[in-house]
FIVOGU-106608 format. One line per field, with one value per residue (C-alpha): residue in one letter; y, z, x. Coordinates in nm, 2 decimals, decimal comma. Example, Ala and Ser with C-alpha at 12.3 -4.5 7.8 and 13.67 -1.06 7.14 Angstrom:
// residues 2
code = c(A S) $
c2 = c(-0,45 -0,11) $
c3 = c(0,78 0,71) $
c1 = c(1,23 1,37) $
//
This chain:
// residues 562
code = c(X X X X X X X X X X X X X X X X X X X X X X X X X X X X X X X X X X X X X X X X X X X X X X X X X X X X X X X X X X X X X X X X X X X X X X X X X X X X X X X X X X X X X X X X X X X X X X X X X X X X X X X X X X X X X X X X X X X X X X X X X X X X X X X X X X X X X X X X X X X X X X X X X X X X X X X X X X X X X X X X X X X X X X X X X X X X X X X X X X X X X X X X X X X X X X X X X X X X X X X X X X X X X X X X X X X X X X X X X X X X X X X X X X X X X X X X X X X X X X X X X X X X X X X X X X X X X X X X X X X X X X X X X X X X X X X X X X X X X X X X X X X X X X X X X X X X X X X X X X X X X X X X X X X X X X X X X X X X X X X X X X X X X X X X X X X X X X X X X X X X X X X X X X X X X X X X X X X X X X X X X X X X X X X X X X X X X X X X X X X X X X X X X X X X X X X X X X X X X X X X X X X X X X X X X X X X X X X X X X X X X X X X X X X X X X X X X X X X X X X X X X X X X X X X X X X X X X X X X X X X X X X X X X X X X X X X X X X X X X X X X X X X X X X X X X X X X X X X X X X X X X X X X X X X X X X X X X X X X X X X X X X X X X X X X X X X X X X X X X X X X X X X X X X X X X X X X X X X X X X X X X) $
c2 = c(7,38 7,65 7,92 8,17 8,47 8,76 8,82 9,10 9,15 9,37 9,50 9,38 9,59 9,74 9,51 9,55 9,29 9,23 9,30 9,41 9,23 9,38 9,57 9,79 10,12 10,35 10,53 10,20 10,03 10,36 10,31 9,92 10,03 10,28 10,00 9,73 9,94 10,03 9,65 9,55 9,74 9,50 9,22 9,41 9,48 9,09 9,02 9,27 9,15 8,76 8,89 9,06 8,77 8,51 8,76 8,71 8,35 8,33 8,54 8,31 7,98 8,13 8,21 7,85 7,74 7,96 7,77 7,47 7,38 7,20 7,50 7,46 7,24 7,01 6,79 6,43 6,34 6,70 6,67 6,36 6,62 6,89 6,60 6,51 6,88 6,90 6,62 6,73 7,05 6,92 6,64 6,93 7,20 7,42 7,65 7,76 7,83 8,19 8,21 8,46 8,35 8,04 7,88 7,72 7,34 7,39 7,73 7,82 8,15 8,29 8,30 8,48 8,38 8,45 8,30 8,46 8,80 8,78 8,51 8,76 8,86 9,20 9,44 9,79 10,07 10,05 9,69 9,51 9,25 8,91 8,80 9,04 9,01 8,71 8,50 8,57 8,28 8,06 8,08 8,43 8,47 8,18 8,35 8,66 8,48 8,29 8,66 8,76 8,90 9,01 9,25 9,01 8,87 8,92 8,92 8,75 8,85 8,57 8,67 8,34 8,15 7,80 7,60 7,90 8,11 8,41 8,53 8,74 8,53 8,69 8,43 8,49 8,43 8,36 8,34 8,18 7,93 7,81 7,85 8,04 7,98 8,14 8,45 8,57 8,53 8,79 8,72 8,87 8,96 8,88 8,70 8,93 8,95 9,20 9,35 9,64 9,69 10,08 10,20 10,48 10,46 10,46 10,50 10,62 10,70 10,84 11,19 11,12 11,10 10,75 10,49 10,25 9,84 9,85 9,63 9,72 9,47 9,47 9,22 9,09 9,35 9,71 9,81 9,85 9,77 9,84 9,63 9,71 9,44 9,50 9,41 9,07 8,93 9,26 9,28 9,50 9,71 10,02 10,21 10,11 10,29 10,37 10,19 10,30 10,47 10,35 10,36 10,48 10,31 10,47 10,24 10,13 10,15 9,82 9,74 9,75 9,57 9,20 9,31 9,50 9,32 9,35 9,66 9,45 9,63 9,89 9,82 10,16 10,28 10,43 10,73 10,92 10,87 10,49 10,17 9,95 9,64 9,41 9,60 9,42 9,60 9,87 10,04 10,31 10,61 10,57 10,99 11,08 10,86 10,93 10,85 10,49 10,41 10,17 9,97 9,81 9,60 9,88 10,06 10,32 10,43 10,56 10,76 10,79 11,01 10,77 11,07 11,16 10,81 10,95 10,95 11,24 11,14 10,92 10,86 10,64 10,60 10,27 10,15 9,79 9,68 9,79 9,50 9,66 9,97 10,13 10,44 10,56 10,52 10,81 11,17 11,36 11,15 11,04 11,14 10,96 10,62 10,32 10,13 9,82 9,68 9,33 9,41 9,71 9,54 9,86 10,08 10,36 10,67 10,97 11,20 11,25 11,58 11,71 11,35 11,55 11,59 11,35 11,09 10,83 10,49 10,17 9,80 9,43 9,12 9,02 9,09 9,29 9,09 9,28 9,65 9,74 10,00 9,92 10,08 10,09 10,24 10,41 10,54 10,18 9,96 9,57 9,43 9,11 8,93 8,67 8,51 8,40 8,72 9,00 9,33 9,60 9,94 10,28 10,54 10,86 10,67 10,64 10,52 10,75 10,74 10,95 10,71 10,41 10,41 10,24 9,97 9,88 9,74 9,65 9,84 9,78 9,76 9,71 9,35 9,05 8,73 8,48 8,34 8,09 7,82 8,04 8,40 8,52 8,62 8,66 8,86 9,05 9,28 9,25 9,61 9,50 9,30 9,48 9,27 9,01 8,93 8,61 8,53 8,29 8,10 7,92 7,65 7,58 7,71 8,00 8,13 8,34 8,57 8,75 9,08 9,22 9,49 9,44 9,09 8,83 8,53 8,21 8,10 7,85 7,74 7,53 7,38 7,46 7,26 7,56 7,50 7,77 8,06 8,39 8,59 8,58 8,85 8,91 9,00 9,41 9,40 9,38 9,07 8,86 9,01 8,67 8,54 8,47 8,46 8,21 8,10 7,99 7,78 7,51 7,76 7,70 7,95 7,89 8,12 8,02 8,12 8,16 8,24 7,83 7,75 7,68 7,87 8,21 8,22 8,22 8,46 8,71 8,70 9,00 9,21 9,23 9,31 9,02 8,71 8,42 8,07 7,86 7,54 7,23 7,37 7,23 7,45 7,64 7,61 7,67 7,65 7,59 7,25 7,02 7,13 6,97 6,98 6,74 6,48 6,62 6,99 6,87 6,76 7,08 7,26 7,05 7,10 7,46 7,60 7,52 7,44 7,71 7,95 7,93 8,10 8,49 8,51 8,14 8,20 8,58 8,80 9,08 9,42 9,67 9,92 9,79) $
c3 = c(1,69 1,82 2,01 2,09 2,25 2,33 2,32 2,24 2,29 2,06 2,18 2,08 1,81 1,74 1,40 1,09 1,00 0,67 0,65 0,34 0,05 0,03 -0,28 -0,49 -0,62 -0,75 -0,39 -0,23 -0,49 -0,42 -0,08 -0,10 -0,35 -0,08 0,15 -0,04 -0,14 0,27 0,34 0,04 0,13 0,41 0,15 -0,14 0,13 0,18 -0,19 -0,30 0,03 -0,09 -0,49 -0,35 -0,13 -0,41 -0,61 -0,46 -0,41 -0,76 -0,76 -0,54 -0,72 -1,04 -0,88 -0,74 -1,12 -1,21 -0,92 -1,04 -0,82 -0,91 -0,82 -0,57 -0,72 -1,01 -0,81 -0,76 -1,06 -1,10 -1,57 -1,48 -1,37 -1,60 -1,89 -1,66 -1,70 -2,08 -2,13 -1,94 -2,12 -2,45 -2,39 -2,20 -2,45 -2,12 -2,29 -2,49 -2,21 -2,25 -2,63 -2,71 -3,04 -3,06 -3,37 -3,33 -3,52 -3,63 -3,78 -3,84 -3,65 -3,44 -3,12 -2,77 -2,39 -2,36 -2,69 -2,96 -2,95 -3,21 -3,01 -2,77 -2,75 -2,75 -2,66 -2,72 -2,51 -2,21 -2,25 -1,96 -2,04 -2,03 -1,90 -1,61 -1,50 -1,30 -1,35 -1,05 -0,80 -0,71 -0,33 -0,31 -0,02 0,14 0,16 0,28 0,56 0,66 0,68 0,87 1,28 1,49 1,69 2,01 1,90 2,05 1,82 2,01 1,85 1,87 1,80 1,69 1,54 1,39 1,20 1,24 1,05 1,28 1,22 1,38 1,36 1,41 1,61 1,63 2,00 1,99 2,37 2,33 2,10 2,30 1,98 1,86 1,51 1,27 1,11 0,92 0,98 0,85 0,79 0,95 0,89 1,24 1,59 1,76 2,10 2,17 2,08 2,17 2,01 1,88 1,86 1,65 1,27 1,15 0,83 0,57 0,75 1,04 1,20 1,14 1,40 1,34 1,54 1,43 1,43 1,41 1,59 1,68 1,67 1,87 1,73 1,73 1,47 1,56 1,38 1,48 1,24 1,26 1,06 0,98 1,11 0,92 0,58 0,49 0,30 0,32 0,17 0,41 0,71 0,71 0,90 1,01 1,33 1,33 1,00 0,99 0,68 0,36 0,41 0,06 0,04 -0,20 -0,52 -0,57 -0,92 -1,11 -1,11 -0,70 -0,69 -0,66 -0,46 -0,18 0,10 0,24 0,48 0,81 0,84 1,14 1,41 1,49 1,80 2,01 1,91 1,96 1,59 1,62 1,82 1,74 1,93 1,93 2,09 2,40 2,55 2,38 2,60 2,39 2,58 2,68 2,65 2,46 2,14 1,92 2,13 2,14 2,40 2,32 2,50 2,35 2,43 2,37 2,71 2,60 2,59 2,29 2,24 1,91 1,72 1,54 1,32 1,16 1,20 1,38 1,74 1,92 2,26 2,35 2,69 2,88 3,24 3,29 3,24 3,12 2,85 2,93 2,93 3,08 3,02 3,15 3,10 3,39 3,38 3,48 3,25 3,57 3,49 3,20 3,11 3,37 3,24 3,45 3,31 3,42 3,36 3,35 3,37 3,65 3,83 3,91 3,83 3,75 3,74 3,47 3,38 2,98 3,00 3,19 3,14 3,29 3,61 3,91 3,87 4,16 4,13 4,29 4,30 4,34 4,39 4,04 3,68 3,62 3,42 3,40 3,56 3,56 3,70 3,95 3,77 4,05 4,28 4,05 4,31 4,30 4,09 4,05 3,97 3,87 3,88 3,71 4,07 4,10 4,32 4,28 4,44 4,52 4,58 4,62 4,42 4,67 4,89 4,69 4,89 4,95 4,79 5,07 5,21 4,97 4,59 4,45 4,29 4,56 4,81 4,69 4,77 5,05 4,92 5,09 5,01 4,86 4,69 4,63 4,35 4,11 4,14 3,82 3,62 3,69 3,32 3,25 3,46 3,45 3,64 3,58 3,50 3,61 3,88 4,22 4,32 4,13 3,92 3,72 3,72 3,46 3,48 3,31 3,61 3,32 3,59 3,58 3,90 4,01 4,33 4,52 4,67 5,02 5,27 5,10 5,18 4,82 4,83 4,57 4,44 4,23 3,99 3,66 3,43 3,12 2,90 2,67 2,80 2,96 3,01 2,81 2,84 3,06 3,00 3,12 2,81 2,83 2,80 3,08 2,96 2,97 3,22 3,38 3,02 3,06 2,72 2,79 2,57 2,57 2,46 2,34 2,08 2,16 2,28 2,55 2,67 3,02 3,14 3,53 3,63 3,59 3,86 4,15 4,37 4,17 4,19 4,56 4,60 4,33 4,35 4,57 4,34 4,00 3,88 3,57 3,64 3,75 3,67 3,93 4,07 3,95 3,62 3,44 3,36 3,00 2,82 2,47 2,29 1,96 2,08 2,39 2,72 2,91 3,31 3,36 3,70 3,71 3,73 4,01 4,21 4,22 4,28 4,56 4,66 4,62 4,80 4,53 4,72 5,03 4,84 5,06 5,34 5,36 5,44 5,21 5,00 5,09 5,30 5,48 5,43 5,67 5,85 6,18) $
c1 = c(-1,97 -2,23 -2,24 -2,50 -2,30 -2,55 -2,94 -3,20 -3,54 -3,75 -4,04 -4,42 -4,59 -4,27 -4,17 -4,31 -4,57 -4,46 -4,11 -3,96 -3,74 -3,37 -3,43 -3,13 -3,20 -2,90 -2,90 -2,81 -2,55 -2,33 -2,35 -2,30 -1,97 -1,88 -1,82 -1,71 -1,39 -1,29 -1,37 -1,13 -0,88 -0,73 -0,80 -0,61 -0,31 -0,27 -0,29 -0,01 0,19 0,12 0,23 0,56 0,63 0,61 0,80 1,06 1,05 1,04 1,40 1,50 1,44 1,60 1,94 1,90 1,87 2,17 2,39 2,33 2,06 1,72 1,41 1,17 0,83 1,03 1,19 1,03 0,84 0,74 0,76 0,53 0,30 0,34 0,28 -0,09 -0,14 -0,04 -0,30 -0,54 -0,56 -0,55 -0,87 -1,07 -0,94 -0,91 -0,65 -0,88 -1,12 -1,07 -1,09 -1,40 -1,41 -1,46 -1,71 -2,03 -2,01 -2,36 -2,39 -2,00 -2,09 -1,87 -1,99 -1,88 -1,85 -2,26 -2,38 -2,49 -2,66 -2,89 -3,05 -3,17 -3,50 -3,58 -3,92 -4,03 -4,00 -4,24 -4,26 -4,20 -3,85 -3,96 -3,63 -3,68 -4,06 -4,13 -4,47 -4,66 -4,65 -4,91 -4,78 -4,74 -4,98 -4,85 -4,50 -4,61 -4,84 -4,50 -4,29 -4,60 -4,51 -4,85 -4,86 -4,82 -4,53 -4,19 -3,89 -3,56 -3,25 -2,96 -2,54 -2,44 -2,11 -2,23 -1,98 -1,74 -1,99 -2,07 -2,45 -2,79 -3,07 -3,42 -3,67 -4,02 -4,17 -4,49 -4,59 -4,97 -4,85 -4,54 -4,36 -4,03 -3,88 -3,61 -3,77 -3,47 -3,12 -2,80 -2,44 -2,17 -1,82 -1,67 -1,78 -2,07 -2,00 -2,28 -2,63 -2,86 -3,16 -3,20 -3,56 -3,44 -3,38 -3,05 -2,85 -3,07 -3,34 -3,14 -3,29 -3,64 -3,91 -4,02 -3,96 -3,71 -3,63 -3,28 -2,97 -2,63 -2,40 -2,05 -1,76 -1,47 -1,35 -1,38 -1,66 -2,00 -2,31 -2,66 -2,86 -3,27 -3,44 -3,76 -3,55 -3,44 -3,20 -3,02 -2,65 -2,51 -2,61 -2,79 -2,51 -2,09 -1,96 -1,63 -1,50 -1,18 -1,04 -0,87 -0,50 -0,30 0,02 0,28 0,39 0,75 0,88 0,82 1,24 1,24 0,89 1,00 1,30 1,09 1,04 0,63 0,55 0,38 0,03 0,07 -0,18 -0,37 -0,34 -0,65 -0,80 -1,06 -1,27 -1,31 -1,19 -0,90 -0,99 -1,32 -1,63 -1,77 -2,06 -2,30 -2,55 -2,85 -2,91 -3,28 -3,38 -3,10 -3,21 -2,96 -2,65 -2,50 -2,22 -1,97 -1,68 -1,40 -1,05 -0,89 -0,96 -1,16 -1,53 -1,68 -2,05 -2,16 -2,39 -2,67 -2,79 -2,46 -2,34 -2,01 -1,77 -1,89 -1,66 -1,41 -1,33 -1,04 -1,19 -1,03 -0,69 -0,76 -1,04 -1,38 -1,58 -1,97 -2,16 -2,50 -2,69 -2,84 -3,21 -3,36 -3,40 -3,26 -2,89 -2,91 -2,61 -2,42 -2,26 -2,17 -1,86 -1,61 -1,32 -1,19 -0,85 -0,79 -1,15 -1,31 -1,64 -1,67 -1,96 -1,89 -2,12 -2,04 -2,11 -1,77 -1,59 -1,26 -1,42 -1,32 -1,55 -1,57 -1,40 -1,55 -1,30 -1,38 -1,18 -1,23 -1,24 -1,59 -1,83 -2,20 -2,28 -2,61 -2,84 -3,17 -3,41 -3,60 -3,40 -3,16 -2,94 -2,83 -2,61 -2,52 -2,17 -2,08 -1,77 -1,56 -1,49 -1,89 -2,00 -2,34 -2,21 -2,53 -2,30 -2,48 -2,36 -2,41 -2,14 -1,82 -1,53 -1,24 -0,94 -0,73 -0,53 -0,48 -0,61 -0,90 -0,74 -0,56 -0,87 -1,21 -1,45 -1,71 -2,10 -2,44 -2,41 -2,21 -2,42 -2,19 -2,44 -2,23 -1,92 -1,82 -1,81 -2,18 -2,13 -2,50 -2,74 -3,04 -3,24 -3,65 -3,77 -4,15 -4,12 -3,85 -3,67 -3,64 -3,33 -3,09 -2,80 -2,58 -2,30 -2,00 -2,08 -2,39 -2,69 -2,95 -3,03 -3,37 -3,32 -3,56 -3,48 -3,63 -3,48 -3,15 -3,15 -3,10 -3,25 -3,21 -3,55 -3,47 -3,16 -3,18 -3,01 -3,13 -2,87 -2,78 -2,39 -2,21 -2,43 -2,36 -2,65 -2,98 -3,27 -3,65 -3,89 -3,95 -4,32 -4,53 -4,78 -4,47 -4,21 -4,16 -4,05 -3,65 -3,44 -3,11 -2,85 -2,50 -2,23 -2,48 -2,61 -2,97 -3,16 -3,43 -3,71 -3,83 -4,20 -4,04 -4,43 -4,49 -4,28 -4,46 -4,20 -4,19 -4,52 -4,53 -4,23 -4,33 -4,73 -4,78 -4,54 -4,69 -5,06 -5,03 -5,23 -5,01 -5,13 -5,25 -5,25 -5,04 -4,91 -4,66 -4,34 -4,30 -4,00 -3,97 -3,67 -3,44 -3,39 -3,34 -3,39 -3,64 -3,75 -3,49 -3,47 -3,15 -3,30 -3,59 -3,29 -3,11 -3,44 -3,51 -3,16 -3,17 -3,52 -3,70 -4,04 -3,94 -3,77 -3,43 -3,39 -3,35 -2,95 -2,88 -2,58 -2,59 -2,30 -2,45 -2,18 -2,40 -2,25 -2,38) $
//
């Protein structure tokens, strides 16, 4: 099984062209020990609970013996077993596996579990070790053509869970060449759920003026990591948000050991240093470089300090987990943080400078899936929802909460799409083009709108056979702002040149100055595997508006005043 759960994309020019090898000075094996010991400290909880549990089965089975009884694990032909065992040992001379001082047959040496060390060879002092210097290979330059990313490539950034092995892989677009392949890949410790891409270094490097190649990673576990995405093969991140500290638990004396029954691990409660639940949306503050937002399960909102790697605020704005977070594009508010909730269904505006302040409270029908700003018209915002429906709201106009509260009716905004059969649980707003946006589905389509006077449009849907769709999202630079990243359930990731479809180019043409192809051209899809322009997908073009673009009010409730 496969599944691709979020996307990033990095910006050209912005990766190193040769990325580095993971190397290990002394600096970074104390931080590596560092955080080995707080991630061993769960593992070394379950181990002692897993000794003092078979503790005292073993208690058990002995007063068993004592009674008369026959123990647990000898009944049934278990002596047949133990005499395998005894034979076993003896042929392989496996007790004697440990024995450091064993005797070579030839010499009569003694010798120890690494041979003998006279056998070693040995250099002078500012020698180079020839058990430590590799011969140079013949394919060197081969290797470092193949790590090799240009300046006009795009990196695509992939949360994954293959063969329930969750994972980042790093793909290298390459839009001339209709090509994207697996760069680099890193291991992770839990299911990512989320990614934003921080232009800002982080860890080590954190508080200096260059810019950065970094990835934060939301999970399933609480923790946020950044990882350096110029480094391969690293061992572990560059930076942990939040890692929750080592708990000390008090020894027993060794007489009550086997007796004590195992303490059940406390869950932690919310606080306002780190989060307790898995981390579902994280959102980089676009002027304020060094703060991170965060949004967890465990209802609360969380900004973080990149340069001393710390919670600076914690908020609880909603009373269910928060499941979508925005900064607010613009340096005038870009303070101000949209948020939503799956469980109470509403939005909410707070500017995270006076967080106690009143901030005003909008409600849908349904659990909130995506929130996101219109950069251009940032008085504006979208919400999505898990009942198939676009809300557009403006923010100067928050309802009133006199008479009846918030959460008790929805709220009424400019407009209602009714876009998807299912949770519009991808969606994306292009930040060159107006008025043009996607949508994604768990009905398995990926929808293109057009935007004019307030009034949404379909341009065309697909089926891109990537599964349900989790995430849906234009390339940032302007030479390929019609380039849409999708992914899903599948696990494959597809990136869709939307400017080779005959109908975007008609609806978008007078809105961008990038050259659009012309003529018949045939549509670009390039992916990690299958999806093709289907007769299944012409049908539901046709279907859709595909050649006419659909008509101005198709699929779309007007919520004007008048």
């Amino acid at each position: 099984m496969s599944m691709t759960l979020a996307t990033a994309w990095v910006r050209r020019g912005v990766a190193a062209e040769f990325p580095q090898k993971y190397e290990v000075d002394e600096a970074e094996l104390g931080r590596i020990e560092k955080l080995a010991k707080l991630q061993l400290a769960d593992a070394r909880e379950d181990l002692d609970a897993a000794q003092r549990n078979e503790g005292n089965d073993d208690d058990e089975s002995e007063d068993d013996e004592e009674d008369g009884g026959v123990p647990a694990g000898k009944q049934n032909g278990s002596t047949m077993k133990d005499a395998v065992a005894d034979d076993e040992m003896g042929e392989y001379n496996l007790s004697d596996y440990d024995n450091d001082e064993e005797v070579d047959a030839e010499t009569g040496e003694k010798f120890a579990m690494f041979g003998n060390v006279r056998s070693l060879a040995y250099h002078q002092a500012g020698e180079e070790d020839p058990y430590l210097v590799l011969p140079e290979a013949d394919d060197s330059d081969n290797e470092r053509e193949e790590l090799q990313i240009l300046p006009t490539d795009n990196l695509v950034l992939a949360a994954k869970v293959e063969d329930e092995v969750p994972h980042l892989e790093i793909y290298v677009y390459e839009d001339e060449a209709d090509n994207i392949y697996v760069h680099h890949d890193i291991m992770l410790p839990a299911i990512p759920l989320c990614l934003e891409w921080i232009d800002v270094p982080a860890g080590k490097e954190a508080g200096s003026k260059q810019q950065g190649n970094f990835v934060a990673v939301g999970m399933m576990q609480p923790e946020i990591e950044i990882w350096n995405l110029d480094i391969i093969d690293s061992m572990y991140p560059s930076a942990i948000l939040g890692q929750q500290p080592e708990e000390k638990e008090e020894e027993a004396p060794d007489s009550k050991k086997s007796k004590k029954k195992p303490k059940k691990k406390k869950k932690p409660k919310a606080n306002d240093q780190y989060h307790v639940e898995a981390v579902l949306s994280l959102s980089l503050n676009k002027h304020h470089r060094n703060l991170l937002a965060s949004a967890s399960a465990d209802h609360t909102i969380k900004l973080w300090d990149l340069n001393t790697q710390t919670c600076a605020k914690s908020y609880t704005q909603h009373k269910g987990k928060v499941t979508s977070i925005d900064w607010h594009p613009t340096e005038s508010k870009s303070t101000t943080l949209l948020s939503g909730s799956a469980d109470d269904k509403t939005v909410v505006i707070t500017d995270m400078r006076a967080p106690d302040a009143a901030a005003p409270k909008w409600t849908v029908e349904a659990d909130v899936e995506r929130v996101r700003w219109n950069p251009h018209d940032p008085d504006f915002f979208y919400v999505t929802t898990e009942a198939g429906t676009v809300h557009y709201f403006d923010s100067r106009t928050p309802p009133s909460t006199t008479a009846v509260t918030a959460e008790e009716v929805p709220s009424k905004p400019l407009w209602t799409l009714s876009a998807h059969d299912g949770a519009v649980s991808a969606f994306d707003v292009n930040t060159q083009i107006p008025g043009f946006i996607a949508t994604g589905s768990d009905d398995k389509k990926v929808k293109l709108w057009s935007i004019v006077d307030n009034k949404p449009s379909m341009v065309v849907s697909r089926n891109l056979e990537v599964g349900r769709v989790f995430s849906a999202q234009f390339a940032p630079d302007t030479e390929v702002s019609f380039r849409l990243c999708v992914a899903g359930s599948k696990g494959q990731v597809q990136v869709w040149d939307t400017s080779t479809n005959a109908a975007v180019r008609g609806t978008f043409k007078g809105r961008t100055k990038m050259p659009l192809p012309e003529g018949d051209v045939k549509e670009r899809l390039v992916g990690t595997g299958g999806a093709d322009d289907s007769e299944e997908s012409d049908d539901e073009d046709e279907e859709d508006g595909q050649d006419g673009g659909g008509a101005p009010g198709d699929g779309w409730e007007s919520m004007d005043e008048d």
